[in-house]
C-alpha positions as CSV (number, residue, x, y, z in Angstrom):
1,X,0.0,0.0,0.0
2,X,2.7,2.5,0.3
3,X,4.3,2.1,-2.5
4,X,0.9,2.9,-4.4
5,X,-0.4,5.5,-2.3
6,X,3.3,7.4,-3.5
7,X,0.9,8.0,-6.5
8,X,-1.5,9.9,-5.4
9,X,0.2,12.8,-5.0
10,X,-1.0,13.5,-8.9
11,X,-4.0,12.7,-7.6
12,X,-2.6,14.9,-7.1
13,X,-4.8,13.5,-9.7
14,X,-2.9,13.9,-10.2
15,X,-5.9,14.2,-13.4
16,X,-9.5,14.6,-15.3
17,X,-13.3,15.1,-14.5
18,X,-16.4,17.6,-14.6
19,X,-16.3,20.8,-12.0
20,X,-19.9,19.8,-11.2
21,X,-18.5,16.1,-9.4
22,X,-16.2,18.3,-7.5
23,X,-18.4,21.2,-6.8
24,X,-17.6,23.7,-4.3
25,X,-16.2,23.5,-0.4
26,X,-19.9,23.0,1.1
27,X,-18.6,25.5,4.3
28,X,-20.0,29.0,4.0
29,X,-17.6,31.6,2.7
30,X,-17.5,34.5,4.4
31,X,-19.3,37.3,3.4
32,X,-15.7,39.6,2.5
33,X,-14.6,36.5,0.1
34,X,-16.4,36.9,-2.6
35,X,-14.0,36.7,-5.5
36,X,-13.8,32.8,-6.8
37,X,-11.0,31.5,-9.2
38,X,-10.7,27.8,-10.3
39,X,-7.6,26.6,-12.5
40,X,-7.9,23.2,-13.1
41,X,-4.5,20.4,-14.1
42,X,-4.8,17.5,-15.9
43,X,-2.4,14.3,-15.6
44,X,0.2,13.8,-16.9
45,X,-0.6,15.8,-19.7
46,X,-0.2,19.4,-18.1
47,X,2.7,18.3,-15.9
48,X,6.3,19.5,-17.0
49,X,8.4,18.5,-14.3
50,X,8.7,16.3,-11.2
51,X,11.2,15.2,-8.8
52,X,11.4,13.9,-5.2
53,X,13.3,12.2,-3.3
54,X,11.3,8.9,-2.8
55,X,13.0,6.1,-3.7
56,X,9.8,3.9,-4.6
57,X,5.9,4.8,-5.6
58,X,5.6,7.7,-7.9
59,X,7.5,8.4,-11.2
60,X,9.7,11.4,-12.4
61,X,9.0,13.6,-15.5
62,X,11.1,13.8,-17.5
63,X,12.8,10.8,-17.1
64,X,16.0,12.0,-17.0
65,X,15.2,14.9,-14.7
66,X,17.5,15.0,-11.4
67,X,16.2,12.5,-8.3
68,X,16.4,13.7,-4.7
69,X,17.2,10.4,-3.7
70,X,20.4,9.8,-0.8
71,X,20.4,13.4,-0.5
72,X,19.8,15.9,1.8
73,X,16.5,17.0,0.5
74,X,15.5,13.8,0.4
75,X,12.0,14.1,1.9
76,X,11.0,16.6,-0.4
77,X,8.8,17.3,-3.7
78,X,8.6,19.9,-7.1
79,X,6.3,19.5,-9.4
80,X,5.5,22.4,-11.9
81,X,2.9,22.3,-14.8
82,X,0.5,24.5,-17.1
83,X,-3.1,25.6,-15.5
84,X,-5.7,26.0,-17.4
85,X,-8.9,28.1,-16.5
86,X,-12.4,27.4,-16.5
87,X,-13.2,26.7,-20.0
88,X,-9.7,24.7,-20.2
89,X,-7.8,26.9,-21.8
90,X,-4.1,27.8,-20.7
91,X,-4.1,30.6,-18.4
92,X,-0.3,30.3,-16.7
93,X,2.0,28.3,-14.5
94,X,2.1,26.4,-11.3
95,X,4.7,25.3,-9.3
96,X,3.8,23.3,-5.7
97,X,7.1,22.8,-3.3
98,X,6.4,20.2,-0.9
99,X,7.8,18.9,2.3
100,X,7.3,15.5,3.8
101,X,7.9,14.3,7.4
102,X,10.8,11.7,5.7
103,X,11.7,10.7,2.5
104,X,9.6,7.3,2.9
105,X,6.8,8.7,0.8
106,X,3.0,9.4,0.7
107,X,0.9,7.6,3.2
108,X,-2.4,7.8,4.9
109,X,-1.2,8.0,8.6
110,X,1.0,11.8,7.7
111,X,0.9,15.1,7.0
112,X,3.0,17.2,4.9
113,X,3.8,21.0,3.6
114,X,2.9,22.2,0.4
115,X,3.6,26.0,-0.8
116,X,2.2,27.0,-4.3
117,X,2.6,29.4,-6.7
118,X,0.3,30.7,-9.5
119,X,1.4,32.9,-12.5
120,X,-0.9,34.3,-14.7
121,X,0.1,37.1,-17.2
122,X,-1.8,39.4,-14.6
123,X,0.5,38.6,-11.5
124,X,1.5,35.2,-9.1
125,X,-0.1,34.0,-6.2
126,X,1.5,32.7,-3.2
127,X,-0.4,30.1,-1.5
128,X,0.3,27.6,1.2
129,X,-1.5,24.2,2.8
130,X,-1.5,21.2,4.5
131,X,-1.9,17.9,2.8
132,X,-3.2,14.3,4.1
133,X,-4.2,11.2,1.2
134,X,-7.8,11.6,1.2
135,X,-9.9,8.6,2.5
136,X,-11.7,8.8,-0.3
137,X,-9.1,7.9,-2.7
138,X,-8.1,4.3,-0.8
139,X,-10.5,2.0,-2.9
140,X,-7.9,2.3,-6.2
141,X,-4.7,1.9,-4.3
142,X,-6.4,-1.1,-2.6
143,X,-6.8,-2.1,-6.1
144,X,-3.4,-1.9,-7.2
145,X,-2.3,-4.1,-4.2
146,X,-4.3,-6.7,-5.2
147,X,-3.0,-6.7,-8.9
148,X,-5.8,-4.9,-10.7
149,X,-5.4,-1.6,-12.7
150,X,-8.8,0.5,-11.4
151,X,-11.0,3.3,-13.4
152,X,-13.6,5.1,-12.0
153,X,-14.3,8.4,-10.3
154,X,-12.9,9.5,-7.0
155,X,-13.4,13.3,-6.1
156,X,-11.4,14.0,-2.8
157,X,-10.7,17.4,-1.1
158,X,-6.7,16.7,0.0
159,X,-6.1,20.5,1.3
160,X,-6.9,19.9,5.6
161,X,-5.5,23.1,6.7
162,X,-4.0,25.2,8.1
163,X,-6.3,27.8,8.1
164,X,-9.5,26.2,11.0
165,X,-12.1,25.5,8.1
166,X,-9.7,23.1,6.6
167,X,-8.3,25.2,3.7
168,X,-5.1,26.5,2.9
169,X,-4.4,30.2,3.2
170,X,-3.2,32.8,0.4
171,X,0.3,34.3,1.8
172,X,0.6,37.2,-0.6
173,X,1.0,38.3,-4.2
174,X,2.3,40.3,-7.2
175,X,1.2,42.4,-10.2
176,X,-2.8,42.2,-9.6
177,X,-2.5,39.9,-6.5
178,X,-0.2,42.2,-4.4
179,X,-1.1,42.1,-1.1
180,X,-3.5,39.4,-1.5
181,X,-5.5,37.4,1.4
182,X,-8.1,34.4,1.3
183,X,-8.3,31.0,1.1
184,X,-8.2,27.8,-1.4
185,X,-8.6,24.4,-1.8
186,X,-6.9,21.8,-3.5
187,X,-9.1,19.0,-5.1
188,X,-8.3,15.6,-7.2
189,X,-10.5,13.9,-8.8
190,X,-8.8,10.3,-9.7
191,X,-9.8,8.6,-12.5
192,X,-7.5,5.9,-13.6
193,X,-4.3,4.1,-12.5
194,X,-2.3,1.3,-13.4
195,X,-0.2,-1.6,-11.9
196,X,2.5,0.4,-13.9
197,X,2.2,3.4,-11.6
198,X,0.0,5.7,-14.0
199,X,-2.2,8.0,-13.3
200,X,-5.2,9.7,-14.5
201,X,-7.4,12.5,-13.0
202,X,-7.5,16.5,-12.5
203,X,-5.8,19.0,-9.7
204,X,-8.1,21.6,-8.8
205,X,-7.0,24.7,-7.2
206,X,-10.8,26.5,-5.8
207,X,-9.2,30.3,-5.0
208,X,-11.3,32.2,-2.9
209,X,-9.7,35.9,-2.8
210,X,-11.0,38.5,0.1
211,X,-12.0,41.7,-1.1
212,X,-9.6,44.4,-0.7
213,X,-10.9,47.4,1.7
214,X,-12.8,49.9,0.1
215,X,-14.1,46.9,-2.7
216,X,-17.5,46.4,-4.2
């Protein structure tokens, strides 16, 4: 099982599925956040590099990029890849930094650091979270284990904090997003993967940006 849940991280979708199977965080927003963003990542096809430091479970793109293995970032993750917006067109670039308790890989039982950043022609945004493998996702890594590739549809929120209602929290900004406060969710929806280690599904990033003062 660990060796398969290494994959989730894209799913992180890590991915591909409909906005309406995702939908929105069901908490109330508050009534200052009323600006929504979603960029959406599909996998692998959007994904242009990854590297870690795990010495088992998920793969490395490109193949010939740089491992992290024996080394003393070991225990830690980049991944960069295009977003696209809402009608799936390319809107910019992401880049997600994470940092794991060891360099043993993804499992249900931790937590781990993940800081984003989100360039659009109009500015980056600087955006940071908590991570845990959602329960929801268990059914096709349970798969794997027993020798079966798995397709389906598993929607999972994977952001659990740190800000109280289980989001992640928007650090700051440039260009447009100077200065900028709220919060976001990630969300996967998995969809495929393989006793080969591949995956299928859509990343989700749901920004929800607080007004500035003196906005409508």
């Amino acid at each position: 099982m660990k060796k398969t849940l290494c994959v989730i991280l894209f799913g992180m979708a890590l991915g591909i599925g409909g906005l309406s199977l995702l939908g929105r965080p069901a908490r109330a927003l508050a009534a200052t956040q009323a600006e929504f963003i979603e960029y959406s990542i599909e996998l692998p096809g959007d994904v242009l590099s990854l590297t870690h430091g795990f010495a088992s479970g998920i793969g490395r793109t490109p193949g010939n990029i740089t491992n992290l293995e024996n080394s003393t970032i070991s225990n830690m993750l980049a991944f960069t890849a295009r977003i696209r917006d809402k009608d799936g067109n390319f809107a910019g670039l992401a880049s997600e930094l994470e940092i794991f308790p060891d360099d043993n890989g993804i499992r249900p039982d931790i937590t781990w650091k993940t800081d984003w950043t989100v360039t659009t022609p109009q500015g980056t945004l600087l955006m940071y979270e908590v991570e845990r493998v959602p329960t929801a996702h268990l059914p096709a890594f349970a798969s794997i284990d027993a020798g079966e590739s798995w397709t389906g549809s598993l929607p999972a929120q994977v952001s659990v904090g740190p800000h109280p209602s289980g989001r992640g929290v928007i650090v700051g900004g440039t260009g447009i997003y100077a200065g900028a406060t709220g919060t976001f969710f990630e969300k996967v929806e998995l969809r495929g993967l393989t006793t080969d280690g591949e995956m299928a599904g859509t990343m989700y990033l749901q920004i929800y940006l607080d007004k500035k003062a003196g906005g409508e």
